[in-house]
N, C-alpha and C positions, 0 to 999 in steps of 0.2 A: 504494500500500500504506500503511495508518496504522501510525503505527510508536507510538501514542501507547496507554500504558498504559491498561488497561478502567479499572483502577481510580482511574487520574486525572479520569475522565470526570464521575462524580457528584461529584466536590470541585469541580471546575471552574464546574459547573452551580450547585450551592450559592454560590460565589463571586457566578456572573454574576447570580443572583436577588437576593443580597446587594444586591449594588451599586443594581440596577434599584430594588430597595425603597428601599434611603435616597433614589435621586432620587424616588420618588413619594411619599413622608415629606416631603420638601423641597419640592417644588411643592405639597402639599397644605396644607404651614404657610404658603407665600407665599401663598396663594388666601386662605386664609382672612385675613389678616393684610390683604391685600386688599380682600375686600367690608366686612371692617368698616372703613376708613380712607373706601372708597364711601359707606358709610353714613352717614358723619361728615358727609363734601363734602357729601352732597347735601343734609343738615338745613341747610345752610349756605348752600344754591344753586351748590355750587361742584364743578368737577369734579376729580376725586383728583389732578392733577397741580399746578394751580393750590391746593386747601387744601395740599398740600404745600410747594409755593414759599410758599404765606401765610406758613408754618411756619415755615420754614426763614429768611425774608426780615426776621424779627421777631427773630431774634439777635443775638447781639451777640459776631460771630466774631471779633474782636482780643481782647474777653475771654478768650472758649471757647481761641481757641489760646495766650494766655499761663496757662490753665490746664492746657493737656493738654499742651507740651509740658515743663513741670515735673515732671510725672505721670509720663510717660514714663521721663525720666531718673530718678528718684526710684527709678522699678520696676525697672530696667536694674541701678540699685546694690544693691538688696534681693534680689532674684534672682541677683543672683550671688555675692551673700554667703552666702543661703541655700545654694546649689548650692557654693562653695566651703567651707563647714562641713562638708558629708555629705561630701564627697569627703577632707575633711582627717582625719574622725574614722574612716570606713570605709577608704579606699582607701591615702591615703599624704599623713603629718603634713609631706612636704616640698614638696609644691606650694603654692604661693604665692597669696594673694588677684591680686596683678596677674599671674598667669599667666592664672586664669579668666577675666580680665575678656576680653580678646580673640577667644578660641574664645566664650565663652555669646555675647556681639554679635555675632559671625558666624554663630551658629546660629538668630538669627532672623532671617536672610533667608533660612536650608532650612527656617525652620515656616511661611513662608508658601505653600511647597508641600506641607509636611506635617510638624507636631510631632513626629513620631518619627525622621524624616531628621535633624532637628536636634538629638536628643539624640543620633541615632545617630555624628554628626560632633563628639559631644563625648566620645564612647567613644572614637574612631578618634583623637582629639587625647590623653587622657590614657596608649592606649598608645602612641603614638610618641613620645611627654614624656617620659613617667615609666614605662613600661615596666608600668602595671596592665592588669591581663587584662581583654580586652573586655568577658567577660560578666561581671566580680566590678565594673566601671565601670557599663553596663547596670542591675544591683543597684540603684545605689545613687539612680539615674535613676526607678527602682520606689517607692523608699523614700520620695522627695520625693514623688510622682505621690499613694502612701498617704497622706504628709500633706498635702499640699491639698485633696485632698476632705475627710478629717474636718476641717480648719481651716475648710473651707465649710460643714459639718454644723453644725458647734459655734457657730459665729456666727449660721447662720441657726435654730438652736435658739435661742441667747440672744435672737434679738429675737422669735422667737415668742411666751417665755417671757414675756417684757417687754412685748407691742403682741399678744397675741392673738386681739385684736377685729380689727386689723387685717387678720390671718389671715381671719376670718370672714368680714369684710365683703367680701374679692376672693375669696371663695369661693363667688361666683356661677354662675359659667361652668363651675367644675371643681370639688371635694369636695378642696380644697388641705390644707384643716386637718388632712384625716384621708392625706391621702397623704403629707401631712410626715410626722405622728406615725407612722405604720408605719416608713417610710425610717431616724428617729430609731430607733426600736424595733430593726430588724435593725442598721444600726450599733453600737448599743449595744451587742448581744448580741456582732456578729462579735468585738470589736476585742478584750478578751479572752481567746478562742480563737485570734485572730492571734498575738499576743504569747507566749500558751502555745504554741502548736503550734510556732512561728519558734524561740522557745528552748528549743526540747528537752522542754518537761514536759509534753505532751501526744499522743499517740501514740507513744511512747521507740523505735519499732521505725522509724518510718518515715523512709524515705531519701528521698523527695523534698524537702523540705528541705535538702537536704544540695549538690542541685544549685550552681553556680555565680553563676546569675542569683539566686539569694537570698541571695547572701554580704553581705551590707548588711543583709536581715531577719534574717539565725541573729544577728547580729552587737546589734542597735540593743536596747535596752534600753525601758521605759517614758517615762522619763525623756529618753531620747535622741529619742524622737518630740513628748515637750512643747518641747526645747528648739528642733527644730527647726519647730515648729508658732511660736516665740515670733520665731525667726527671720524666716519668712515676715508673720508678720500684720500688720505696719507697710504692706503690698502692700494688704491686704485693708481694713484700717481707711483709707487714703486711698484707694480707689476707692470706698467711701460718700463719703466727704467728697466728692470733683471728680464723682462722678456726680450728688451733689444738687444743686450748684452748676451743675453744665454743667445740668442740667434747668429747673435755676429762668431759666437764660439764653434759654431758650427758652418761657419762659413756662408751663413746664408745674408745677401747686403740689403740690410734694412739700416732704415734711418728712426727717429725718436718722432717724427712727425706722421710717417706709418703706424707705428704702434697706437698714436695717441686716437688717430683715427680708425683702427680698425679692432683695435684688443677688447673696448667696449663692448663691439657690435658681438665679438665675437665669446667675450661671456656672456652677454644674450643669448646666443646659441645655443652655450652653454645648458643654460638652466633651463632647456625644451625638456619633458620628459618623453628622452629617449635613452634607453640603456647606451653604458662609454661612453656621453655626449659626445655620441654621433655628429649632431648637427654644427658642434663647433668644430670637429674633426675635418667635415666637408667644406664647412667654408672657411677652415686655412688653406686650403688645394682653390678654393674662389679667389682670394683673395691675393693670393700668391702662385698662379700658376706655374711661373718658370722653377717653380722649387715643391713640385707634390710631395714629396718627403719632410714636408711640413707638416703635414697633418699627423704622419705616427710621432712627429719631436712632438706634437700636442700631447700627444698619448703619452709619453713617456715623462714632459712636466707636469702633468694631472695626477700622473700615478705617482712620482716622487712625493708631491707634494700635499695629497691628502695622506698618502702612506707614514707621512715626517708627522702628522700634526695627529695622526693618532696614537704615535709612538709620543709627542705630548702629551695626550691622553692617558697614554701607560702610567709615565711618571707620575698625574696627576690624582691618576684612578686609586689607591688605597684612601687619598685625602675625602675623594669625592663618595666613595662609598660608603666612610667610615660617616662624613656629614649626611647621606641620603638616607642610608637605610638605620643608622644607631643613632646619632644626635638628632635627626632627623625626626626618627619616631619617639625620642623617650620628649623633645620639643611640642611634639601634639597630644601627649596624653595626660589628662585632666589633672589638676593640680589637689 
């Protein structure tokens, strides 16, 4: 007998089509990302695994890792400074910067099974701490998420703004110039309306706003999303910097005025969900044609680099345990 509701059936289905589609979004960027790296080899006489090792065998990896892991650390303090501001100005002024530090390092060993596990376990840490409501924590996890994409908007607008022949010229393969400027165009318009609508002066009737999980947007001001947009972008201005640098170590000739305009775009790509951000993978091979061997050095600074910050996470993990599940609980039980 199915004891399974009709109406779970078609969400289910939509689910599993879901899924199926991002992996054929994701083998279809690796295919492609593929024949053109084939392509390369073969003007070269060589076959894709061997121009790869050429690649690869032509750096100069004591440099590359006394760059990244700087990088890393650097990101690990920015990031949790960022994430410990929103939580100090939304949630509660008595949490401590060295309280964040140990739960945000432990939550990047649950993002390398999935980013939202890891904010989820730093929900689950601020209510057993300090006693804030899941979903008014949650919020505020929104609120950061908001501003790092426009802080990706806005930079990769400034270098448009600044280098937009260079837009033109890798606007070979795809119509980049005009898919930014639309992109530019709806953000611009939304952000606005976000801001109206969050604080009250737009729609005065409506209560979805009112929900929980937006206790962070009714709350954040104009102002409060610049400061923490000024928070983060120390992050975003040194991955141009060590991404131009790690490129130039591999022989590939970029300038700092490419990065500024395309490394944005391309952690937007990033944060598609598709398994190995495929989508960023493909459009380094967009972006950089005469060098498709660009896309696996993506691959292999993604993987260095979340792999560094959850070995972060290690060091961090006896402190964060010992506050999550001991201090944590004897903190909630009745006095």
């Amino acid at each position: 007998m199915n004891l399974q509701p009709q109406n779970d059936k078609p969400r289910n289905r939509l689910s599993s089509l879901a899924r199926l589609s991002t992996w054929v979004v994701t083998f279809a960027c690796f295919y492609l990302v593929y024949t053109r790296t084939q392509a390369a080899a073969a003007v070269d006489g060589m076959t894709v695994l061997g121009y790869l090792r050429f690649f690869f065998e032509s750096a100069s990896w004591s440099l590359w890792l006394l760059l990244m892991i700087p990088y890393s650390l650097f990101f690990f303090l920015v990031d949790s400074h960022a994430t410990w501001r929103v939580i100090r100005w939304f949630n509660s002024s008595a949490v401590r910067f060295s309280d964040i530090l140990p739960i945000r390092a432990s939550a990047y060993i649950l993002s390398l099974l999935n980013e939202q596990v890891g904010k989820g376990a730093m929900s689950l840490y601020l209510l057993r701490r300090h006693q804030i409501p899941g979903w008014q924590a949650v919020s505020s996890m929104i609120l950061l998420a908001v501003v790092e994409v426009y802080q990706l908007l806005l930079f990769s607008a400034l270098g448009v703004f600044l280098y937009f022949d260079l837009v033109v010229s890798a606007s070979s393969m795809l119509p980049l110039a005009s898919i930014l400027l639309w992109v530019y165009g709806i953000a611009l318009v939304y952000l606005p309306l976000h801001l109206s609508y969050f604080s009250g002066r737009l729609f005065k009737e409506s209560g979805f706003r009112d929900k929980p999980i937006f206790h962070a947007l009714r709350q954040a001001r104009w102002l409060d999303y610049v400061l923490i947009l000024l928070c983060k972008a120390p992050n975003l201005l040194m991955a141009i910097v060590v991404y131009t640098l790690a490129l130039q170590l591999f022989s590939v000739d970029v300038r700092f005025e490419q990065m500024l305009v395309f490394l944005p775009v391309i952690f937007i790509a990033a944060a598609l969900p598709l398994p190995f951000h495929a989508g960023a993978l493909l459009l380094w091979t967009v972006l950089f044609p005469e060098y498709p061997e660009v896309g696996v050095f993506s691959l292999v600074m993604h993987t260095f680099f979340v792999t560094f910050n959850a070995c972060i996470g290690l060091v961090f993990l006896p402190v964060a345990n010992r506050e999550l599940f001991l201090d944590g609980l004897s903190s909630t039980e009745p006095k």
